[in-house]
C-alpha positions as a LaTeX table, in Angstrom:
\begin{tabular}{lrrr}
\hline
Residue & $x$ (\AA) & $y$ (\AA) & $z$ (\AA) \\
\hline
Unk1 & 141.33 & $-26.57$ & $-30.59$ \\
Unk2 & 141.53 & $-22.49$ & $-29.08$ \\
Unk3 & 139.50 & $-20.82$ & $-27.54$ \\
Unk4 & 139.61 & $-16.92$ & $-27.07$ \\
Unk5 & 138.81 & $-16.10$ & $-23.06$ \\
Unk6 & 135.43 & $-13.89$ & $-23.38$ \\
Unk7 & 135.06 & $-10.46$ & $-21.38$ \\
Unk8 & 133.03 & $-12.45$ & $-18.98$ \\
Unk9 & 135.87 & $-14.85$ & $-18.08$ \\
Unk10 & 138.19 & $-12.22$ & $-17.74$ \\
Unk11 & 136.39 & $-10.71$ & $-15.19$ \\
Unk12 & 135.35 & $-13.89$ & $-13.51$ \\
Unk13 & 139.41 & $-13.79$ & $-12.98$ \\
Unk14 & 139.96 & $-10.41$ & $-11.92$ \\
Unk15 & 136.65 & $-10.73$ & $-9.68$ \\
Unk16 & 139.04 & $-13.92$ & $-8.28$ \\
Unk17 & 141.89 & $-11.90$ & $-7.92$ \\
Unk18 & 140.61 & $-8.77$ & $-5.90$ \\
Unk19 & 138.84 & $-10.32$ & $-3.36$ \\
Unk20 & 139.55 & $-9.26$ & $-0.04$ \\
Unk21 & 141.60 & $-11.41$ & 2.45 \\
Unk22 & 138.81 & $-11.86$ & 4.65 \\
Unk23 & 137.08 & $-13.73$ & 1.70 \\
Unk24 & 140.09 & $-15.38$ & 0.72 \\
Unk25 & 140.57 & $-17.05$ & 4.62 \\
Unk26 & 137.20 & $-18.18$ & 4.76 \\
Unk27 & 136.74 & $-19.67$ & 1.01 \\
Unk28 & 140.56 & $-21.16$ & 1.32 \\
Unk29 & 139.54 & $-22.54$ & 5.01 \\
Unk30 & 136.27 & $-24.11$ & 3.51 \\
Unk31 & 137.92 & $-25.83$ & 1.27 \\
Unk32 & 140.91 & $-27.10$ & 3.00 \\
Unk33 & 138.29 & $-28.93$ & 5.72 \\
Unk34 & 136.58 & $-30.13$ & 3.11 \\
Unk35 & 139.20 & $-31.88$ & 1.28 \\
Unk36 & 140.73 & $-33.30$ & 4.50 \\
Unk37 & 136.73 & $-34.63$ & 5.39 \\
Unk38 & 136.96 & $-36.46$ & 1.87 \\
Unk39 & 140.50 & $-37.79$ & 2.33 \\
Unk40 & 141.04 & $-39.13$ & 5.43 \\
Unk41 & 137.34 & $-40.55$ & 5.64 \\
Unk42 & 137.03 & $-42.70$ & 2.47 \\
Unk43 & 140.47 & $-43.47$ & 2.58 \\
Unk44 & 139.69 & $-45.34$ & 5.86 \\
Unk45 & 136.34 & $-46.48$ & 4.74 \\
Unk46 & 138.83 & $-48.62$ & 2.07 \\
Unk47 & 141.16 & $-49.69$ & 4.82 \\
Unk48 & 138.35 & $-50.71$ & 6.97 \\
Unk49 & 136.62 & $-52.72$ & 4.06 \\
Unk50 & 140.18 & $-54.34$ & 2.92 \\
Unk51 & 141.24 & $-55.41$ & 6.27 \\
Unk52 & 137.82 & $-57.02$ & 7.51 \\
Unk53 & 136.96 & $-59.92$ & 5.92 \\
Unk54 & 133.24 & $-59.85$ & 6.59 \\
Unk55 & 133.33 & $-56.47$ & 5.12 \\
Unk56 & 134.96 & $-57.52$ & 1.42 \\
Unk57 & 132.46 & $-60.35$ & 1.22 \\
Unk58 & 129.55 & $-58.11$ & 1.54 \\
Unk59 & 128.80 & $-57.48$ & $-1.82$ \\
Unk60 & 127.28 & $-54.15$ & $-1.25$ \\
Unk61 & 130.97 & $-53.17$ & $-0.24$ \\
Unk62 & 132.20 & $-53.64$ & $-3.63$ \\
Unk63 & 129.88 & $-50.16$ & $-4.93$ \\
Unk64 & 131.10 & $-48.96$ & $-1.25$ \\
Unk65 & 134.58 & $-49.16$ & $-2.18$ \\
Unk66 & 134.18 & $-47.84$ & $-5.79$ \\
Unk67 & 132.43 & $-44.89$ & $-4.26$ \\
Unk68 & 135.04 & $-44.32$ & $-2.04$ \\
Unk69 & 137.99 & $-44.70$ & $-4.24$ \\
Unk70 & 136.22 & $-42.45$ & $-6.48$ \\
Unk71 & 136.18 & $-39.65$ & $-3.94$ \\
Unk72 & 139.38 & $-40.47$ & $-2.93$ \\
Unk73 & 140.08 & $-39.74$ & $-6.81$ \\
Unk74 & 138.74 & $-36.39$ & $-6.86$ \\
Unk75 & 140.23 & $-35.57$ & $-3.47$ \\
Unk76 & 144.08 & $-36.32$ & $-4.69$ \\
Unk77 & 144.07 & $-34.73$ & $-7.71$ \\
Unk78 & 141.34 & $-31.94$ & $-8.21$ \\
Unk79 & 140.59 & $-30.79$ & $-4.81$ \\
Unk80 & 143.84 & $-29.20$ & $-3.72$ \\
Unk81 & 144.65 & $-27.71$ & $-7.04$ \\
Unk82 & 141.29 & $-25.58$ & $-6.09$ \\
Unk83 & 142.64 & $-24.35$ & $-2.47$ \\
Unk84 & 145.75 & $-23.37$ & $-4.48$ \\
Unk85 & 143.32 & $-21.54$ & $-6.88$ \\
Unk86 & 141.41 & $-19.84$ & $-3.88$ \\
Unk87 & 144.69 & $-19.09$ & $-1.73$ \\
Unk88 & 146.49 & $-17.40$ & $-4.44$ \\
Unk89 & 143.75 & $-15.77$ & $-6.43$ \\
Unk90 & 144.04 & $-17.56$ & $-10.27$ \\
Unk91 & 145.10 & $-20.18$ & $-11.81$ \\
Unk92 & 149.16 & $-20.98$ & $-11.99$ \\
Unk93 & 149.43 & $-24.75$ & $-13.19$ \\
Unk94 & 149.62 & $-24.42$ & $-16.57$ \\
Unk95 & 147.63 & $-26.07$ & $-19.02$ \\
Unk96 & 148.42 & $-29.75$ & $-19.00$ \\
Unk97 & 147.07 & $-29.69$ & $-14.90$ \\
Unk98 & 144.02 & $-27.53$ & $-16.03$ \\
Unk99 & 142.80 & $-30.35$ & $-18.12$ \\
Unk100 & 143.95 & $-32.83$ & $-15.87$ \\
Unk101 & 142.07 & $-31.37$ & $-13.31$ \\
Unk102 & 138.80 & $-31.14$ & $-15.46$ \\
Unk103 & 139.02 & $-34.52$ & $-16.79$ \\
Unk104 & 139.21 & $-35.85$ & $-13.49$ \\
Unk105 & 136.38 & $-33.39$ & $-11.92$ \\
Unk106 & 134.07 & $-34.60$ & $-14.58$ \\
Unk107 & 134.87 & $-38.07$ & $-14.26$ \\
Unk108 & 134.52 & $-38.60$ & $-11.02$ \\
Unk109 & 131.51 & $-36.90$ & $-10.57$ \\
Unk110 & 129.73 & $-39.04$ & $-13.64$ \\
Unk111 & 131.07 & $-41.90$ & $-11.28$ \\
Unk112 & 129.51 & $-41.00$ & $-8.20$ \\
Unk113 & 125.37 & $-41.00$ & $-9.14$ \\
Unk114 & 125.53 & $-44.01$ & $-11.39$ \\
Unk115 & 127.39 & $-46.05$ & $-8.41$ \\
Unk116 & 124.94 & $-44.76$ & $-6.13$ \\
Unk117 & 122.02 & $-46.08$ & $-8.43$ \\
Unk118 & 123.83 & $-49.40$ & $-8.28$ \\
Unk119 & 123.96 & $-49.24$ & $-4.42$ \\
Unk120 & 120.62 & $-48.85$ & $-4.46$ \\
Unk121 & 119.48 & $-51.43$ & $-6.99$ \\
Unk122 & 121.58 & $-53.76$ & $-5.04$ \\
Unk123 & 119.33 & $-52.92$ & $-1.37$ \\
Unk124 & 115.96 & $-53.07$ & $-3.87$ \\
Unk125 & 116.87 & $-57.03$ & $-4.82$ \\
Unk126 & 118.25 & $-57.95$ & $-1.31$ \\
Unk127 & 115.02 & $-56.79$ & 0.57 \\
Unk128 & 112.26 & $-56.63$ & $-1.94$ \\
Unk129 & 113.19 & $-59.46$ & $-4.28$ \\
Unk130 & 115.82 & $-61.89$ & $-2.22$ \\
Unk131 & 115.15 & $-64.62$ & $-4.53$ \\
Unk132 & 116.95 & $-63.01$ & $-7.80$ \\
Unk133 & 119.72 & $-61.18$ & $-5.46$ \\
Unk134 & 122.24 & $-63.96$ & $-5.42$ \\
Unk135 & 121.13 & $-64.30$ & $-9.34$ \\
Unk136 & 121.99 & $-60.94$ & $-10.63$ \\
Unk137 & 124.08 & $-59.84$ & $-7.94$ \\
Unk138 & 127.30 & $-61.94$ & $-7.48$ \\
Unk139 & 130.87 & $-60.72$ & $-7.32$ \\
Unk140 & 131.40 & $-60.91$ & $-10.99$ \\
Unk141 & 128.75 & $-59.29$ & $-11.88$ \\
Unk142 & 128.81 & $-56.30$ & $-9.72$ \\
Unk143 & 132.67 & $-56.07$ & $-10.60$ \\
Unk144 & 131.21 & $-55.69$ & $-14.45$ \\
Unk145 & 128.88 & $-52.93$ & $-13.66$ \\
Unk146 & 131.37 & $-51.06$ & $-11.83$ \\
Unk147 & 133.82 & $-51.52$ & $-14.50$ \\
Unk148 & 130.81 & $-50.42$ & $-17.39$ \\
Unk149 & 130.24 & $-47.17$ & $-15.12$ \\
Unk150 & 133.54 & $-46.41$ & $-14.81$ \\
Unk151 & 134.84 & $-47.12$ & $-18.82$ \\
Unk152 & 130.81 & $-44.89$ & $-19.17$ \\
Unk153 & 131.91 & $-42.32$ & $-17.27$ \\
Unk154 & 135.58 & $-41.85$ & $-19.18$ \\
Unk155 & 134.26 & $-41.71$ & $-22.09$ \\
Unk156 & 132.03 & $-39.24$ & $-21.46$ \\
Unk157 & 134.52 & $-37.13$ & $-20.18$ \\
Unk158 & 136.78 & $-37.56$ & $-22.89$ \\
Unk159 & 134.32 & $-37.05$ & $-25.73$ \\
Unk160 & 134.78 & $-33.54$ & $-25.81$ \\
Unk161 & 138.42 & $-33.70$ & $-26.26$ \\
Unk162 & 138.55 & $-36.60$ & $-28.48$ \\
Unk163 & 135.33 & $-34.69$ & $-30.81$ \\
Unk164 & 137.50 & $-31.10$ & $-30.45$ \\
Unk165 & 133.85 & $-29.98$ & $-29.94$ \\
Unk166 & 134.96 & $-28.71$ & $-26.07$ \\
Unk167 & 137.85 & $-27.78$ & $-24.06$ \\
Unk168 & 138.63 & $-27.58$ & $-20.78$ \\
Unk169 & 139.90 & $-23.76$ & $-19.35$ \\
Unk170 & 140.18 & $-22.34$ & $-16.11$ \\
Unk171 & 137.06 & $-20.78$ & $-14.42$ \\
Unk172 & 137.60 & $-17.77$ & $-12.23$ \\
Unk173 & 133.87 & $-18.35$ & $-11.00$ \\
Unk174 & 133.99 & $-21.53$ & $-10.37$ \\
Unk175 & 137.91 & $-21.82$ & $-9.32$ \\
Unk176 & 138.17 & $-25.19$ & $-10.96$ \\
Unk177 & 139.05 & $-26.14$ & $-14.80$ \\
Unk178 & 135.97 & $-26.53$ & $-16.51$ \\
Unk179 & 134.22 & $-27.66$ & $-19.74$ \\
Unk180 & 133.79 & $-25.14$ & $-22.04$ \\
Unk181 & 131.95 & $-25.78$ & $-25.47$ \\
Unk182 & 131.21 & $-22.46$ & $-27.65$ \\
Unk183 & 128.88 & $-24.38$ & $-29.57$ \\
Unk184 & 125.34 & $-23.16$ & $-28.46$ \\
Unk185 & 123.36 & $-26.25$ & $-30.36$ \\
Unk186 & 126.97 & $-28.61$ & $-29.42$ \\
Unk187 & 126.52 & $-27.77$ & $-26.14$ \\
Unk188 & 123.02 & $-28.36$ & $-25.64$ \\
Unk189 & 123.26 & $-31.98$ & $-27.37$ \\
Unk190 & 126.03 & $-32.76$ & $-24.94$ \\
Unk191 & 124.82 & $-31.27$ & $-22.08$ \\
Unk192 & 121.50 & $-32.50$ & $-21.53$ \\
Unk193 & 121.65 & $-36.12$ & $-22.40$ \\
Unk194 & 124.49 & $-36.09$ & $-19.71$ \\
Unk195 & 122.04 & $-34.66$ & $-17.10$ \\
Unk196 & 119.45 & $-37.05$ & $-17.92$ \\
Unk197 & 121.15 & $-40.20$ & $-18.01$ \\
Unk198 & 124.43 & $-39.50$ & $-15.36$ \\
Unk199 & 122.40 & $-38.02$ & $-13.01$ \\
Unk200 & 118.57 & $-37.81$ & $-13.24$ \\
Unk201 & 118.08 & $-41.04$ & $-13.98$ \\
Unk202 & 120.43 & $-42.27$ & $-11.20$ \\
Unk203 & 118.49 & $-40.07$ & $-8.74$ \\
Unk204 & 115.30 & $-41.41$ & $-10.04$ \\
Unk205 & 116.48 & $-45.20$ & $-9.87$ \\
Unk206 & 117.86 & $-44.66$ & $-6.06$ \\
Unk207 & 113.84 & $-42.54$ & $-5.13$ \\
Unk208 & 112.13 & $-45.50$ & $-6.83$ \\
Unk209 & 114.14 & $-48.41$ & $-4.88$ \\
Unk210 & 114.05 & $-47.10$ & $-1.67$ \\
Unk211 & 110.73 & $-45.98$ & $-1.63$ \\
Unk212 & 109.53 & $-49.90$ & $-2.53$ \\
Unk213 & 111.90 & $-50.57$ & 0.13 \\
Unk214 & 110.71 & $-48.41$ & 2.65 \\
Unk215 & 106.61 & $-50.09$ & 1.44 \\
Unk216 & 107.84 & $-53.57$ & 1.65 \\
Unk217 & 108.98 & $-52.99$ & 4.67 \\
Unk218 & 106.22 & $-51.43$ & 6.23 \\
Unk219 & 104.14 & $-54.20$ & 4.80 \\
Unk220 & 106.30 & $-56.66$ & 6.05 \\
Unk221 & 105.38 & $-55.22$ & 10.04 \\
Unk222 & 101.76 & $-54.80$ & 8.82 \\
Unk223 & 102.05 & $-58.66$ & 8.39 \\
Unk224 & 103.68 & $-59.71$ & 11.53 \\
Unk225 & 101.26 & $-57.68$ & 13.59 \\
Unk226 & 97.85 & $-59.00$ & 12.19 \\
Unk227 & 99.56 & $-62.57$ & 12.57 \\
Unk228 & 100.39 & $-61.22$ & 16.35 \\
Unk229 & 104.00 & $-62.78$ & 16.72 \\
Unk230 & 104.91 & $-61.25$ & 19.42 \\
Unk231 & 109.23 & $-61.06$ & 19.13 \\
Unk232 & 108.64 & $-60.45$ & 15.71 \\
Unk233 & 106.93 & $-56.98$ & 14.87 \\
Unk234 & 109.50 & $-55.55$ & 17.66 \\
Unk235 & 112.32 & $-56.80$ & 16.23 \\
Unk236 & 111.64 & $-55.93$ & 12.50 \\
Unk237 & 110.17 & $-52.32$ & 13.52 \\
Unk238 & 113.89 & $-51.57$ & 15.06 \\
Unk239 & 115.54 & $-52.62$ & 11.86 \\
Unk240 & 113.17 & $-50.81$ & 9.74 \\
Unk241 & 113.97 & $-47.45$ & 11.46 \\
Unk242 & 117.27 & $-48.01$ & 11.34 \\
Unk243 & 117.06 & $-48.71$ & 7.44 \\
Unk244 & 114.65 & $-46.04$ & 7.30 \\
Unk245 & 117.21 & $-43.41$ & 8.82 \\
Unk246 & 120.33 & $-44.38$ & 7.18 \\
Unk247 & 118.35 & $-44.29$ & 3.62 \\
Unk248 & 117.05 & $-41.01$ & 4.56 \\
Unk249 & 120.65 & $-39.64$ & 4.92 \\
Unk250 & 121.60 & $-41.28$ & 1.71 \\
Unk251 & 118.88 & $-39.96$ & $-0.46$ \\
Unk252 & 118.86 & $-36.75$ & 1.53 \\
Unk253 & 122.36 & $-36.14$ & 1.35 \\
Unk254 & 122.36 & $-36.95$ & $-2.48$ \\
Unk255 & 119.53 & $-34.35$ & $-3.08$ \\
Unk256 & 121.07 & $-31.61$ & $-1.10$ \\
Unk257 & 124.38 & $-31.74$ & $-2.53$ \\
Unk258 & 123.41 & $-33.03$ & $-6.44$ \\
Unk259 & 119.87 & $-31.05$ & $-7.21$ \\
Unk260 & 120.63 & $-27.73$ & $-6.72$ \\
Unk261 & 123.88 & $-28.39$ & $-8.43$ \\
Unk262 & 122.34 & $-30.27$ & $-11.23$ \\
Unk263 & 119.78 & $-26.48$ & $-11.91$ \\
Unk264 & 122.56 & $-24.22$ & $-11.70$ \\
Unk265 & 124.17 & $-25.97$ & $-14.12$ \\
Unk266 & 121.14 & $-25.94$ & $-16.53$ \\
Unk267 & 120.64 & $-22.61$ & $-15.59$ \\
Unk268 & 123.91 & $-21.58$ & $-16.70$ \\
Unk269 & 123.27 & $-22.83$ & $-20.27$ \\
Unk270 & 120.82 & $-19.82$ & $-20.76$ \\
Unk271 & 121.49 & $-17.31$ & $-18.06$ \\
Unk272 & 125.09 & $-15.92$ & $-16.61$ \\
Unk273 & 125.12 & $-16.45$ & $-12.56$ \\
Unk274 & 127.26 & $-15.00$ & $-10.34$ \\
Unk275 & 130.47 & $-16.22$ & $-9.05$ \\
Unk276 & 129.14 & $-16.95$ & $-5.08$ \\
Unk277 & 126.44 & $-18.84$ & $-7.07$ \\
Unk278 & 128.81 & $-21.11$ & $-8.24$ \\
Unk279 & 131.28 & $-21.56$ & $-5.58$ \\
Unk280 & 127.98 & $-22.92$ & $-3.62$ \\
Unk281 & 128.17 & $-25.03$ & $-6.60$ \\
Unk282 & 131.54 & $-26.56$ & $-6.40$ \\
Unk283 & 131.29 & $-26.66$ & $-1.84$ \\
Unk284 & 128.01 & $-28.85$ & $-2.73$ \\
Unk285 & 129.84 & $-31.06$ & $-4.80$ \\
Unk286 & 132.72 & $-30.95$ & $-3.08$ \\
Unk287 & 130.72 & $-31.93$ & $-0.19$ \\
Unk288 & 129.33 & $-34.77$ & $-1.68$ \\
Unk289 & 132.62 & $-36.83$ & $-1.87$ \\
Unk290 & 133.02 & $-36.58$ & 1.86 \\
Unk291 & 129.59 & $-37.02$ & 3.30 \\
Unk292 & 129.41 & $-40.11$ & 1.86 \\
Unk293 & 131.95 & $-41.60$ & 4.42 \\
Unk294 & 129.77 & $-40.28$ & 7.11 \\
Unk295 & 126.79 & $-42.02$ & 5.42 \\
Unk296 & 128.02 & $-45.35$ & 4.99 \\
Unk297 & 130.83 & $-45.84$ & 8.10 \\
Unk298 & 129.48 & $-43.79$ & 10.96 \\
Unk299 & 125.90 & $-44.70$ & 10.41 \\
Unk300 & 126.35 & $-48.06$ & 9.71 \\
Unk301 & 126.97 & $-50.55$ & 12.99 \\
Unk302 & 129.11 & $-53.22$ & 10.67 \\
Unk303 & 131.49 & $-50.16$ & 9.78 \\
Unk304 & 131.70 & $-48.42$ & 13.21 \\
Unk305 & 132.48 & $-52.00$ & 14.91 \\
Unk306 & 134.61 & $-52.83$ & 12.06 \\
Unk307 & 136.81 & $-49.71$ & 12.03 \\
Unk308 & 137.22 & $-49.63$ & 16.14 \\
Unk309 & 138.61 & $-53.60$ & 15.55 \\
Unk310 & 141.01 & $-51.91$ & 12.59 \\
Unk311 & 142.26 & $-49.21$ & 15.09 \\
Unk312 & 142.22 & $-50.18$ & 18.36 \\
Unk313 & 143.25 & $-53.42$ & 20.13 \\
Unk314 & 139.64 & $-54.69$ & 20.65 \\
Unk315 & 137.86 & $-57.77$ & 18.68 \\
Unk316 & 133.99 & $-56.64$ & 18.86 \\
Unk317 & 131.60 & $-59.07$ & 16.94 \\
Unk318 & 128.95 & $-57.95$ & 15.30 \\
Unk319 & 126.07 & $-59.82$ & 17.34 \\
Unk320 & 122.37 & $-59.46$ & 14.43 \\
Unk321 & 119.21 & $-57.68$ & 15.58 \\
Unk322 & 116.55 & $-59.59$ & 13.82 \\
Unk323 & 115.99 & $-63.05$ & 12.46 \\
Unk324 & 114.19 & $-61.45$ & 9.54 \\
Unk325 & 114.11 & $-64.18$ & 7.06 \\
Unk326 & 113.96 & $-61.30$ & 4.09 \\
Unk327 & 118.34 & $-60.35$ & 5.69 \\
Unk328 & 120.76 & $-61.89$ & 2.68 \\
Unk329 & 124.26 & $-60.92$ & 2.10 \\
Unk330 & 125.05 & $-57.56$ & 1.90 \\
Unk331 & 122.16 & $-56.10$ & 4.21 \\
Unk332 & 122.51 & $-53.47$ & 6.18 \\
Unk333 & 123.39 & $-53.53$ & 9.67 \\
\hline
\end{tabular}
């Protein structure tokens, strides 16, 4: 299937090409950290988990992991292709990388909400309802949702190849190979089922979890105090500010780097933006696949002591806060 390049696109490129080389420095230098963030930190969030036993048995790991290889994905084989984009000023890797590079782009990033909408499915059974978590959440099981997000999220991706509804071509506005359906009425029915379901209804699922999380929990302390157990209420209010904190980050981090994403994007269906618009739009979701190290490792006491075993001589074991009856497999430290 062709498609002509509009006047629009061709000035995207040009605008691409004549920047000046202070712009090109700092966008190329963005970029470059960015991808190395992404990398190095969730490819040693997967040695960490691999080489620590405790770790792969924790069945929240298993989403972990998938997340991380995910990222890992899209910072192998699209990331760099965009510094090469932004360094030299347009696109030089002929057609088979372009829609290599979009494929990949889009599949990844359909991967990333619906894991984290597993993740936090998986912390809404484990500390609101610990008598069905073993039930509906043993290794099998959580192996076959992966694998049904990731076969989702291909085909997705490939539908608009496979239809020859869509194609992907390079975006001088974006610097990255993008989907591009000509189709006003196509692109609408494609588009917006795909923002519902791959991503506001993830981000939905993950606001609705840990907010019952974040109630049971405070109900939970409510309970201990009128009962006046005196280790107890101190020992479960630590926890629950930890918990509180690192689900903050999670869902904050999400928000910041997905929302604004996910209305420029609808925006773009009906209005043209310009191109620092949607650079902010690629950094954000960029971003997202290298926060997410940061979210889960360094915030997380299991990971820290588990990578400083990994890379150092020491043997640190992880020694629990609380005897919080409500802690199962897979809780977070």
């Amino acid at each position: 299937m062709n498609f002509n390049i509009t006047s629009n696109e061709k000035f995207q490129r040009l605008e691409l090409l004549n920047r000046s080389a202070g712009l090109v420095v700092f966008e190329s230098f963005i970029m470059i950290v960015i991808t190395c963030f992404a990398f190095v930190g969730n490819v040693l969030c997967c040695i960490v988990i691999f080489k620590t036993p405790s770790l792969i048995r924790n069945k929240t790991n298993i989403y972990i992991t998938a997340l991380a290889l995910s990222d890992t994905l899209t910072a192998i084989f699209v990331m760099p292709l965009s510094i090469g984009v932004l360094v030299q000023g347009k696109w030089s890797y002929g057609n088979i990388l372009c829609h290599f590079q979009g494929f990949t782009f889009l599949f990844t990033a359909f991967i990333t909400p619906q894991t984290m909408s597993l993740i936090a499915l998986n912390r809404y059974f484990c500390v609101v309802r610990p008598s069905q978590y073993r039930k509906w959440f043993q290794r099998r099981y959580c192996i076959a949702m992966l694998a049904c997000v990731w076969l989702n999220s291909f085909v997705m991706a490939l539908l608009p190849l496979v239809g020859q509804f869509g194609i992907f071509i390079f975006r001088g506005d974006r610097s990255i190979c993008w989907i591009t359906i000509l189709d006003v009425v196509t692109n609408i029915t494609y588009t917006v089922p795909i923002l519902c379901l791959i991503f506001i209804l993830p981000f939905g699922i993950m606001i609705v979890c840990y907010a019952k999380i974040f109630r049971s929990m405070r109900c939970h302390v409510r309970h201990l105090l009128t009962f006046h157990q005196t280790s107890g209420p101190r020992n479960v209010s630590v926890r629950e500010i930890k918990i509180t904190k690192q689900l903050f980050v999670l869902v904050a981090g999400f928000g910041i780097c997905w929302i604004p994403a996910m209305v420029i994007d609808t925006i773009d269906q009906f209005f043209v933006l310009s191109r620092s618009v949607f650079m902010t739009y690629i950094y954000l979701i960029y971003i997202s696949s290298s926060i997410n190290p940061v979210i889960y490792g360094v915030m997380n006491q299991s990971f820290r002591i588990a990578f400083l075993n990994t890379f150092s001589c020491t043997n640190i074991r992880v020694h629990p806060t609380s005897k919080n009856p409500r802690q199962r497999d897979g809780d977070v430290n």
